[in-house]
N, CA and C atoms as an extended XYZ file, in Angstrom:
153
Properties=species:S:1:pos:R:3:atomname:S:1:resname:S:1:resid:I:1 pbc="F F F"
N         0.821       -1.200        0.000 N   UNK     1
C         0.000        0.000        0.000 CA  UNK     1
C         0.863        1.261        0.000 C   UNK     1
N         1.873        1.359        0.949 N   UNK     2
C         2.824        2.510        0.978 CA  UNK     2
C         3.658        2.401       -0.356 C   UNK     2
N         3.986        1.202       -1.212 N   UNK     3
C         4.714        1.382       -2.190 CA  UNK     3
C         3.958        1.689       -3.563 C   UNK     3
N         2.222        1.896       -3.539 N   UNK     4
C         1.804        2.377       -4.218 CA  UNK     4
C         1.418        3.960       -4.157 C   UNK     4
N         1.894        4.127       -2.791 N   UNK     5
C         1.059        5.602       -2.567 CA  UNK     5
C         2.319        6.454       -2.956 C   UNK     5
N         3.747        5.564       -2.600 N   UNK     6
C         5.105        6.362       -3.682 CA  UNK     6
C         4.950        6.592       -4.957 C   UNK     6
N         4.719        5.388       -5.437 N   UNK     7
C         5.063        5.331       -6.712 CA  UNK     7
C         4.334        6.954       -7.446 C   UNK     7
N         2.293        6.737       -6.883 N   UNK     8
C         1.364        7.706       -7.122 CA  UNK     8
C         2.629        8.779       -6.898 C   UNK     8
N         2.887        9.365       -5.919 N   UNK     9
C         3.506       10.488       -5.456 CA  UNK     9
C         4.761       11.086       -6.813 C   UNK     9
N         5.561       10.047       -6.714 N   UNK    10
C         6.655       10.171       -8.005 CA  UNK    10
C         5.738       10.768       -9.198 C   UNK    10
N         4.706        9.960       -9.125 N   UNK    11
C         3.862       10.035      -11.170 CA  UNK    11
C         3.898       11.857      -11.023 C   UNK    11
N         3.290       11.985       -9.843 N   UNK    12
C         2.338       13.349       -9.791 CA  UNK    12
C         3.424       14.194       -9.948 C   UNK    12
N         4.586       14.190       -8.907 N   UNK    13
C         5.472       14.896       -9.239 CA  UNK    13
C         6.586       15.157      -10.405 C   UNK    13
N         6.702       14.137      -11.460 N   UNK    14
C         7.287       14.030      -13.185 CA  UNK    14
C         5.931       14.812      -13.798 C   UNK    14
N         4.961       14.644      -13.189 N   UNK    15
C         4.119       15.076      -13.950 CA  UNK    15
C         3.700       16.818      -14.092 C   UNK    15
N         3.845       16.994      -13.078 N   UNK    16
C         4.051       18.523      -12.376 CA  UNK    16
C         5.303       19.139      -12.556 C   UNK    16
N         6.317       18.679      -13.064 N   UNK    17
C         7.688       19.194      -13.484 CA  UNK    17
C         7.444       19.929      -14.781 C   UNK    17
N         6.567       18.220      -15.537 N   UNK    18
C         6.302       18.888      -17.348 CA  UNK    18
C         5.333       19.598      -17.522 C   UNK    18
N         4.640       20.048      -16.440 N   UNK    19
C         3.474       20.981      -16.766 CA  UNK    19
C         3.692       22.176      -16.457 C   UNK    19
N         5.043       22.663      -15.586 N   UNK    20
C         5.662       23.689      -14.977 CA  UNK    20
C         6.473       24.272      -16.256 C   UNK    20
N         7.383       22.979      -16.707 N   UNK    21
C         8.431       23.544      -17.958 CA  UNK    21
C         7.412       24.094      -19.596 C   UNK    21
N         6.427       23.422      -19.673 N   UNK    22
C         5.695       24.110      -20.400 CA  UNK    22
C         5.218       25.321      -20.450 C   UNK    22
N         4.644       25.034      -19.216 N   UNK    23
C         4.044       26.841      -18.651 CA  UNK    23
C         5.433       27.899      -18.824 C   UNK    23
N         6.707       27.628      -18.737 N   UNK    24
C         7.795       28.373      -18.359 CA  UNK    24
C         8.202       28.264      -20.375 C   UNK    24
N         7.931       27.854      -21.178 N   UNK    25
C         8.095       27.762      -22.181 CA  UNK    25
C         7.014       28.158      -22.895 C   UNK    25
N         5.817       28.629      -22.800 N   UNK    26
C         4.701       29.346      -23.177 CA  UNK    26
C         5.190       30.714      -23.146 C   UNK    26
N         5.220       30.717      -21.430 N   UNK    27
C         5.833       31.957      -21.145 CA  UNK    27
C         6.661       32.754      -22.159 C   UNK    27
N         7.996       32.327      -22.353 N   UNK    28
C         8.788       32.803      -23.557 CA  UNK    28
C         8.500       33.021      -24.659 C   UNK    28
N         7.481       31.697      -25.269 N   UNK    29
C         6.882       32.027      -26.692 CA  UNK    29
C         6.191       33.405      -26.876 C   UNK    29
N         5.313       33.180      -25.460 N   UNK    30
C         4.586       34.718      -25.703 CA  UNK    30
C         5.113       36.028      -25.830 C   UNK    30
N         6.389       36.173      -24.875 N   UNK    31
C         7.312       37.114      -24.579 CA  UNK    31
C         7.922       37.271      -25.753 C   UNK    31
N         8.835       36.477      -26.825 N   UNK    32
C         9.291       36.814      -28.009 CA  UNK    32
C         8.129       37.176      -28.797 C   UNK    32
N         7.142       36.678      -28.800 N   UNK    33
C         5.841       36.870      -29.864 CA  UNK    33
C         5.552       38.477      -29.527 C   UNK    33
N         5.278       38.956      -28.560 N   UNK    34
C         5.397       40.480      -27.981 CA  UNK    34
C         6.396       41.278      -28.347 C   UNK    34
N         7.380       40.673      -28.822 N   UNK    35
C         9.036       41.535      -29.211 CA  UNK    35
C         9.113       41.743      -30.691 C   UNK    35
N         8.706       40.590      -31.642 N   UNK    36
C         8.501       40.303      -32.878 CA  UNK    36
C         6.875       41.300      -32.981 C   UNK    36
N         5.592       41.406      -32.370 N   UNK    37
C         5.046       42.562      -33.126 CA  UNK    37
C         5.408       43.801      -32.408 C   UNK    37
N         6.175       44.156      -31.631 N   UNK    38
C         7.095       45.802      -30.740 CA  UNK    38
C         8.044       46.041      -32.204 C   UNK    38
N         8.793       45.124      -32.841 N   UNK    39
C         9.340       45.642      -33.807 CA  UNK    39
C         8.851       45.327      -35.262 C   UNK    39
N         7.293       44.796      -35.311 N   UNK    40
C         6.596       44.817      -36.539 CA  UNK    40
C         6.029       46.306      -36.685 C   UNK    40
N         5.633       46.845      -35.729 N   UNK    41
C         5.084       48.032      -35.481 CA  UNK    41
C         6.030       49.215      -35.663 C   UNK    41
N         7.074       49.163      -35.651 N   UNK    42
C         8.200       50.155      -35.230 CA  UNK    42
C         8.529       50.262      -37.337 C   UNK    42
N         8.624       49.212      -37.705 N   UNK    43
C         8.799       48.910      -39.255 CA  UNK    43
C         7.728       49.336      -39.839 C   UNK    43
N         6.300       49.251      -39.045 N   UNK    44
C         5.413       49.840      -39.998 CA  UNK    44
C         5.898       51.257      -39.940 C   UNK    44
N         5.830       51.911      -38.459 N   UNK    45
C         5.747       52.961      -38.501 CA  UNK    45
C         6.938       53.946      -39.402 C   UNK    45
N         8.356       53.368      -39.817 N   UNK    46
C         9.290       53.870      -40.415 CA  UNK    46
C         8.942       53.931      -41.657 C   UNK    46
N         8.105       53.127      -41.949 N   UNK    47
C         7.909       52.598      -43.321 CA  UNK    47
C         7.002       54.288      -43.964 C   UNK    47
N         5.941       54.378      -42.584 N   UNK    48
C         5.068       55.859      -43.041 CA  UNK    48
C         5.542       56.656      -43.031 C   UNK    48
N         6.782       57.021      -41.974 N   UNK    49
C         7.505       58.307      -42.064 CA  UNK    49
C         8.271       58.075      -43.563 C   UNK    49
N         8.594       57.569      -44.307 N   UNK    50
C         9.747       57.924      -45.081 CA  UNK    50
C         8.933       57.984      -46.375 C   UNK    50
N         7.066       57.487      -46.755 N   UNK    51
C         6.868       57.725      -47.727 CA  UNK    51
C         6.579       59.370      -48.081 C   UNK    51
């Protein structure tokens, strides 16, 4: 009984690692995705000043 309530314990916690590193890798996607349109915007806007 105790060597199933480990094992449970281990699952939950591998499992909670990869749901952490995702979240922490979302994170970033979003953060570059925010940087990539900060300087889509900056290109439009050069683009109007110079016509």
């Amino acid at each position: 009984m105790i060597f199933a309530m480990i094992i449970c314990v281990l699952v939950i916690l591998i499992l909670g690692q990869y749901v952490v590193k995702t979240a922490i890798d979302t994170s970033k996607n979003s953060q570059h995705t925010r940087e990539i349109l900060e300087e889509l915007r900056e290109i439009k806007a050069f683009l109007r000043e110079k016509k």
